[in-house]
VOPAGU-2260 file (C-alpha; in pm, 1 decimal, decimal comma):
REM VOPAGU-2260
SITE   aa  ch    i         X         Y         Z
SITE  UNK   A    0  -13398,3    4673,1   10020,7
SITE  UNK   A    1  -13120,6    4869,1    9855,4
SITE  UNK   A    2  -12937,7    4766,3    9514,1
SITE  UNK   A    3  -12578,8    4855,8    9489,3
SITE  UNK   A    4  -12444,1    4982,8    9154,5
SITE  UNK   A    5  -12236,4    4617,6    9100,7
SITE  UNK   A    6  -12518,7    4466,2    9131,6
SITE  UNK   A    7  -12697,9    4626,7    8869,7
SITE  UNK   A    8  -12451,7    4442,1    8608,1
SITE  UNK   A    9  -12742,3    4356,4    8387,1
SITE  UNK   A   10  -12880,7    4710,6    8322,4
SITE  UNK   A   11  -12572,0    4888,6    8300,1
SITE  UNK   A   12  -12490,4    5096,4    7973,9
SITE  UNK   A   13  -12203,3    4942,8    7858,3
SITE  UNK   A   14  -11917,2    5113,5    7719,3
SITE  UNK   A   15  -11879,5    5075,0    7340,0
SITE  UNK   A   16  -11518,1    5139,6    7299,9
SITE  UNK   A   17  -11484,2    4818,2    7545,4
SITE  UNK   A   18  -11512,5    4593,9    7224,8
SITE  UNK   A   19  -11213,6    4731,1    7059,6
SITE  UNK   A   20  -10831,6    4753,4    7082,8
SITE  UNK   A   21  -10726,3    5131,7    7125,6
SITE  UNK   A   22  -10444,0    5105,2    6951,2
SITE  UNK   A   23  -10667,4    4968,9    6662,8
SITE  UNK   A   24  -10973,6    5147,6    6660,2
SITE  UNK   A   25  -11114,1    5475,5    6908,5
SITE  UNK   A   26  -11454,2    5561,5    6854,4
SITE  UNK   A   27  -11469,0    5928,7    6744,1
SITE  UNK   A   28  -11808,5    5913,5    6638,4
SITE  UNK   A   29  -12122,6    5709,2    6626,6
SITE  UNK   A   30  -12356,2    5688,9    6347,5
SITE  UNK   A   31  -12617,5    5407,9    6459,9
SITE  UNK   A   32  -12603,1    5331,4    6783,0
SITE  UNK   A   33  -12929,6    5125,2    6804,6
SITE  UNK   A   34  -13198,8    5054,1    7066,1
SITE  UNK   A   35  -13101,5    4807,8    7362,6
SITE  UNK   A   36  -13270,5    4422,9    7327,5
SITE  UNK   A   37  -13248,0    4527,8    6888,2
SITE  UNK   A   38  -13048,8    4250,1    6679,9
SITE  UNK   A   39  -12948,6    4603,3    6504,9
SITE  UNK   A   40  -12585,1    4616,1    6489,2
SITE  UNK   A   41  -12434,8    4953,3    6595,9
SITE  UNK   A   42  -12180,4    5128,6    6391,7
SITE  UNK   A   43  -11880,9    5392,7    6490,9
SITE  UNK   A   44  -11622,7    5586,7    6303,6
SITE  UNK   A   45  -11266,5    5617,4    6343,6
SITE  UNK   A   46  -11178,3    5906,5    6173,9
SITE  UNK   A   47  -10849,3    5979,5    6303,9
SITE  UNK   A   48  -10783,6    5626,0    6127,6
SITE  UNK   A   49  -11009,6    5683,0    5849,9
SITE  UNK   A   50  -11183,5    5356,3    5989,6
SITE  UNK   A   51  -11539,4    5251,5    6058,4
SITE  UNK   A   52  -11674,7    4971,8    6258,0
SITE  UNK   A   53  -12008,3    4699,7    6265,7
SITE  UNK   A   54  -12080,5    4583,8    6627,1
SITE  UNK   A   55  -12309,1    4318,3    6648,1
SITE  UNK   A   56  -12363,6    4278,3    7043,8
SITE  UNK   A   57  -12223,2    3956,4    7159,5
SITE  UNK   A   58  -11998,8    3925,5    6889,7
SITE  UNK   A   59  -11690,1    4066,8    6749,8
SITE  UNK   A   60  -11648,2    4369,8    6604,6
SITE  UNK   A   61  -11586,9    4407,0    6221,1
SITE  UNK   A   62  -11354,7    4690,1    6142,8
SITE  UNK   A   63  -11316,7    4838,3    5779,3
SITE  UNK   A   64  -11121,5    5138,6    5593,8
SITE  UNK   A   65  -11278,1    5394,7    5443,6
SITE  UNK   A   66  -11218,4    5326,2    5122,8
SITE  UNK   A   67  -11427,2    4993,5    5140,8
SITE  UNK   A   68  -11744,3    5218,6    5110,5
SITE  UNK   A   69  -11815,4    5170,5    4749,6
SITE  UNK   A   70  -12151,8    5242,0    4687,3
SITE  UNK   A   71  -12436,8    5365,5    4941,2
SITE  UNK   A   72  -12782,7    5407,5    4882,4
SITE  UNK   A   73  -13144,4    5511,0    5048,0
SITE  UNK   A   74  -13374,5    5215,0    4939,3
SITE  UNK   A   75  -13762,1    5195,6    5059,8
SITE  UNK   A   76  -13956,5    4851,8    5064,6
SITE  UNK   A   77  -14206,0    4886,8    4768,5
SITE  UNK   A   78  -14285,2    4640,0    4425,3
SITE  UNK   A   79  -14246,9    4770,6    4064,5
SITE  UNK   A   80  -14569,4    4535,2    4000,9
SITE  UNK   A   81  -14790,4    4876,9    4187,1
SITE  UNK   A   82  -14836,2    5040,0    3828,2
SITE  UNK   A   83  -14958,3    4729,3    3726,6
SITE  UNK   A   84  -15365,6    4754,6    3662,2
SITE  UNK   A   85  -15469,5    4384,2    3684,4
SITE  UNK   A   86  -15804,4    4300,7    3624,1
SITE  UNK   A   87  -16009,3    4215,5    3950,8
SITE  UNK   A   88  -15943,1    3833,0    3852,3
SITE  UNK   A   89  -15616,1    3835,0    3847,9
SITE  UNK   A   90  -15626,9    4032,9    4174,2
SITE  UNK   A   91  -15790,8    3792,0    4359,5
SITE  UNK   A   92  -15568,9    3510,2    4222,0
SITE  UNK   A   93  -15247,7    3719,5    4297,2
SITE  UNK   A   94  -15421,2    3753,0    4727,7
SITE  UNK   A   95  -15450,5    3344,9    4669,1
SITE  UNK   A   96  -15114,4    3281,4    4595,0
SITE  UNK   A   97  -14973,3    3553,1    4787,9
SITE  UNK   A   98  -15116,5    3707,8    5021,2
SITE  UNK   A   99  -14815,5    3950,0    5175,6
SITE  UNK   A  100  -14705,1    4046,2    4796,5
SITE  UNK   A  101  -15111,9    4132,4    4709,0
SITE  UNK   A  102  -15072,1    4360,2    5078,8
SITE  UNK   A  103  -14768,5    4526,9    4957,9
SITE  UNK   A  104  -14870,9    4585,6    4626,5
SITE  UNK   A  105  -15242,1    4756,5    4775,7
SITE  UNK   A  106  -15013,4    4927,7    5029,4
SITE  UNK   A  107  -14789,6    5094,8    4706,2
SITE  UNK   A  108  -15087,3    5189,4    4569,4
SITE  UNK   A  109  -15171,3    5428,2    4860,4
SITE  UNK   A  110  -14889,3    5614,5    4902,7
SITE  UNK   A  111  -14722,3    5406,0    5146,7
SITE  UNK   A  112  -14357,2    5362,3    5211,6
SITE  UNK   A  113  -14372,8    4949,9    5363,1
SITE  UNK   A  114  -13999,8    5013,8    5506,4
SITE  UNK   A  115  -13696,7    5169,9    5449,8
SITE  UNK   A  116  -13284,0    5135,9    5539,7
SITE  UNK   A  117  -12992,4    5226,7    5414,9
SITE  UNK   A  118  -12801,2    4995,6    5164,6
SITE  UNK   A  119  -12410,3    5004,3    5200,7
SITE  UNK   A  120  -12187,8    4817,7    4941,9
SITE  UNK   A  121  -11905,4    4731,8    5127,2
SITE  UNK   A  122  -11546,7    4557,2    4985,2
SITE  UNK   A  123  -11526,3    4275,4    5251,9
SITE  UNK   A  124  -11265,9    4068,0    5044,4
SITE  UNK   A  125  -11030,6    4082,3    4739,7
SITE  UNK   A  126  -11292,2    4001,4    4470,4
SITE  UNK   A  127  -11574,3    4012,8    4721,9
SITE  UNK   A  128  -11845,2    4269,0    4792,8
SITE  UNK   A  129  -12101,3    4261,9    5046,0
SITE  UNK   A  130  -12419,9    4437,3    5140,5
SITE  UNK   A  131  -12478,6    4589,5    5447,7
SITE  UNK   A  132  -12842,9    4704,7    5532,3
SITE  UNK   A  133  -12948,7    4901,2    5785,4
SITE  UNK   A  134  -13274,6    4920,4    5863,4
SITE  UNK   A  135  -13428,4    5249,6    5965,3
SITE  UNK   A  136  -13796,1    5208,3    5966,1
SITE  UNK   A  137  -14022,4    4868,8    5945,4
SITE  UNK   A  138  -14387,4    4973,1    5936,9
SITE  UNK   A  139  -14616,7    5103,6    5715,3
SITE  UNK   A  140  -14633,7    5479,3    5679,1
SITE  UNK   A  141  -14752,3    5762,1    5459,9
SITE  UNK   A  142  -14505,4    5914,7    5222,0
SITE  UNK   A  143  -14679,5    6263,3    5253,1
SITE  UNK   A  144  -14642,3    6225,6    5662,8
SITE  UNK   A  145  -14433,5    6422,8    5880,0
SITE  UNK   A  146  -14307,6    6056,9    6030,1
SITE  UNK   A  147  -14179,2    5970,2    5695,1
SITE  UNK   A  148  -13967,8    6290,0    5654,9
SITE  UNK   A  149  -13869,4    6256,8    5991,3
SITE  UNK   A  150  -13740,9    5850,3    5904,7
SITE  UNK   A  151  -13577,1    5983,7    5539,7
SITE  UNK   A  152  -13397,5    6260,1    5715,1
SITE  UNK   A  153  -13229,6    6016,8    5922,2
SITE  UNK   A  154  -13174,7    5751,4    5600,1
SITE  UNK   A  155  -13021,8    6078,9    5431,9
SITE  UNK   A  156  -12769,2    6141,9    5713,8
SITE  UNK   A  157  -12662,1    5799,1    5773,7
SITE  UNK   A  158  -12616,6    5798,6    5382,5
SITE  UNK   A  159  -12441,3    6143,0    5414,7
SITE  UNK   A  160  -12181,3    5957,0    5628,1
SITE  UNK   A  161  -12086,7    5660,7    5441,6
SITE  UNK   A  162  -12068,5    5903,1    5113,8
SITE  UNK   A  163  -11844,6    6089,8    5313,1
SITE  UNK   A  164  -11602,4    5800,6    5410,3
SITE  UNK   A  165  -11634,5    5644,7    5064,2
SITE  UNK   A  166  -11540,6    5981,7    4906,7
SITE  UNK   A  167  -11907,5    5967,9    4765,2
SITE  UNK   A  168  -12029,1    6261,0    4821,3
């Protein structure tokens, strides 16, 4: 049996700069362009219009200037409560009442990163700022690894970019 190309609809790579008006907003570069059947947004750059984009697929894309980026940081999943020493007491009546914080705070403890993204304060109104957080990894994994460097690396460059566009840098 032989598929033809139109029917193959489903599959097909879609073309980002489909979402957006031309005149409004041309894709000149991409700096997360996510993994297909993700609920990660992707996000271009205009930078002929000094513009940059969130694409949530399905939806409507959000376009902002430039100078919207206001802050923009690297930020790993961790608890300040690690350098705590409690007793074994209080340990087990921390697991009791919860057990995912007790995991996390074990996990700290062993030079784990539990997760990291990229934090983006972003003016979405007149008096109103918003967070935007990309996630870049979401399992546990040793800080000393060459998997970690190879995550940061790419936390650092998407970083690099919104610095760049918020005159950060």
């Amino acid at each position: 049996m032989l598929v033809r190309g139109a029917d193959m609809g489903l599959f097909k790579k879609k073309n980002p700069q489909d979402a957006f008006d031309p005149d409004v907003f041309t894709i000149t570069d991409t700096i997360l362009d996510p993994p297909r059947f993700t609920f990660l947004p992707a996000i271009y750059q205009d930078a002929t219009r000094r513009k940059w984009a969130v694409h949530q697929r399905g939806g409507e894309p959000k376009i902002f200037d430039y100078a919207d980026v206001l802050q923009c940081e690297v930020a790993e999943a961790g608890d300040p409560e690690a350098d705590e020493a409690p007793s074994k007491q209080e340990f087990a009546q921390r697991i009791l009442a919860n057990p995912a914080k007790a995991a996390k705070i074990n996990a700290a403890k062993r030079n784990m990163c539990l997760g990291m993204g990229v934090v983006v304060a972003v003016q979405t109104g007149k008096d109103e700022v918003s967070k935007l957080e990309i996630p870049v990894m979401t399992d546990e994994v040793k800080r000393d690894s060459s998997l970690y460097k190879s995550y940061r690396n790419v936390a650092e460059k998407i970083k690099a970019e919104f610095d760049a566009m918020g005159g950060l840098a």
